[in-house]
C-alpha positions, 0 to 999 in steps of 0.5 A, a space after each residue: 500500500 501507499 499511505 498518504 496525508 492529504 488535505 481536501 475541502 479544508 480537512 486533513 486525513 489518510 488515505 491509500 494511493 491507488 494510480 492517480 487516486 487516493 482511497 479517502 479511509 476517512 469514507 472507506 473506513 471511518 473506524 480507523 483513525 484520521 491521522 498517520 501517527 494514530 494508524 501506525 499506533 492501531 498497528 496490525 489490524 488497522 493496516 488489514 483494514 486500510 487493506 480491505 479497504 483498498 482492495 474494494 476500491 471506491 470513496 476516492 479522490 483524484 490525486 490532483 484534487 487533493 494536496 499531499 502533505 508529509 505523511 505523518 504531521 506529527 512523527 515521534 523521534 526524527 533521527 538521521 545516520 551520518 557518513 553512511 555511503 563510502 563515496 559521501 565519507 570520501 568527498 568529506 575528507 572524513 575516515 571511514 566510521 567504525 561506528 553509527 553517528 547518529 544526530 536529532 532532527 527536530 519534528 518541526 523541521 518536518 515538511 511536505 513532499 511539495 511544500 517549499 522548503 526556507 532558505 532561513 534568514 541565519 544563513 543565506 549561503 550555506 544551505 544544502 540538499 542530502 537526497 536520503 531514503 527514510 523508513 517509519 517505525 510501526 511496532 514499539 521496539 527494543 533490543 532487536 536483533 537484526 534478523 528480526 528488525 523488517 519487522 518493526 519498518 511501517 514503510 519508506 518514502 523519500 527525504 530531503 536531510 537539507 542542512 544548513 552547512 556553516 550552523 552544522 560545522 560550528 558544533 559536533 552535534 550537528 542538531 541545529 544545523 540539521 533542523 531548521 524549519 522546514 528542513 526534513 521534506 518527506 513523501 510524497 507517501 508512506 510504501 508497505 514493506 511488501 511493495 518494496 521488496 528489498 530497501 536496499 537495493 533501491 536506486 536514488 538521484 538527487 536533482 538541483 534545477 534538472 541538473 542530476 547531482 547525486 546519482 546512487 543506490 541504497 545498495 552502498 549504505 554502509 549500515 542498512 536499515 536492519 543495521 540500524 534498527 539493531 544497534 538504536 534498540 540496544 540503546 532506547 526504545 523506537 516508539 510508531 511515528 518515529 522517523 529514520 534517515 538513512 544517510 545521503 551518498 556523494 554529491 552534495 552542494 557543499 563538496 563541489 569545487 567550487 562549492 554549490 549551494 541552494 539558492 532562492 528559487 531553486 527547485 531540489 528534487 529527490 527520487 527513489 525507485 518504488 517509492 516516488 519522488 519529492 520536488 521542493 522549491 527554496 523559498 526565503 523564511 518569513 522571519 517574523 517574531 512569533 510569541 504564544 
């Protein structure tokens, strides 16, 4: 299945994608709940229902009647694995990790698959893409073994882990420079396990204005998403809702000579075979005070 955020008539609610239609689960199945995180909590039975629901088709929208938003509004945890693709460590002048770095993306970051994206009033000449595959957890997990963690992944779609260099460098946490507003595009919708197939052997292209900048397969991710679920559980519990990016490959604006980072107007899109894509023009932050 492909799960989906929408918003038609001023209401926002899930959906199954089926072609250029979305089946209104709000209407097919109105026991279910109406937002992603709620679904994902309802676990097993709510996804045979979303299922049941498909497979009779009936109660959906057009594609380009609705407006697609993140899949989830409201995700757990958003966490992000860095220097994870052996030609990204290479172009950063970094060695090779021995273990997982992983850093926080604030859930404020979150954005649409279409939604723009800002270029923040902080920093006007550092801001970069990283094209990156990114799954869901659906079941609660904790110590899982790596043979047992495809089965707490709800389902991928595609991310954008826009940084903003120069805030990212300043410290080693990299949090703030990685959680900007509007930073962590993602979508356009949420793909079941079954339909994947293998994650990681996905094909992956990042592109800047048509210009095809990063060009890769989840094939080279150093620590695959089973790798990570395994060595994350050993430490804390991975709740539904919460979002995992798996890193990005070579490519990115800030490792080119001379360097080429996002500008307003710009337009950075992201696919990944299966999955979709997502398309985000950079847009200048409003940036007026906001108290209360």
């Amino acid at each position: 299945m492909k799960l989906a955020t929408f918003t038609e008539s001023g209401q926002t609610r899930i959906g199954v994608v089926v072609g250029e239609q979305v089946i209104d689960l709000s209407k097919a199945a109105p026991s279910l709940p109406t937002d992603m995180l709620s679904f994902l909590e309802a676990g097993d039975a709510a996804m045979k229902t979303a299922a049941e629901a498909q497979s009779k088709g009936g109660d959906a929208l057009a594609l380009n009647a609705v407006t697609l938003e993140a899949p989830i509004l409201n995700p757990g945890k958003i966490l992000a694995i860095g220097l994870n693709y052996k030609d990204h460590v290479e172009e950063s002048g970094m060695e090779m990790p021995k273990f997982q770095m992983w850093f926080n993306k604030q859930r404020n970051c979150v954005a649409g698959p279409y939604e723009g994206v800002n270029l923040p009033k902080a920093s006007t000449d550092y801001l970069d893409y990283e094209g990156e595959l990114c799954y869901i957890i659906g079941k609660r997990a904790k110590h899982v073994p790596r043979d047992q963690a495809h089965k707490v992944i709800a389902g991928y779609f595609v991310g954008d882990d826009v940084s903003v260099r120069d805030w990212q460098i300043r410290v080693q946490t990299m949090q703030i420079g990685k959680s900007f507003d509007t930073h962590g595009p993602i979508g356009p919708w949420i793909v079941t396990p079954d339909e994947v197939g293998d994650p990681h052997n996905l094909g992956i292209r990042t592109f800047v204005n048509g210009e095809k900048r990063q060009d890769s397969n989840t094939k080279h991710l150093i620590f695959d998403c089973y790798d990570q679920i395994e060595h994350l559980t050993q430490a804390f519990t991975l709740d539904p809702g919460d979002i995992i990016f798996t890193g990005t490959s070579s490519g990115v604006g800030g490792a080119m000579k001379p360097p080429s980072f996002l500008k307003e107007g710009d337009v950075v899109r992201v696919e990944i075979e299966k999955l979709g894509h997502i398309e985000n023009k950079i847009v200048p932050e409003k940036a007026e005070t906001i108290i209360g």
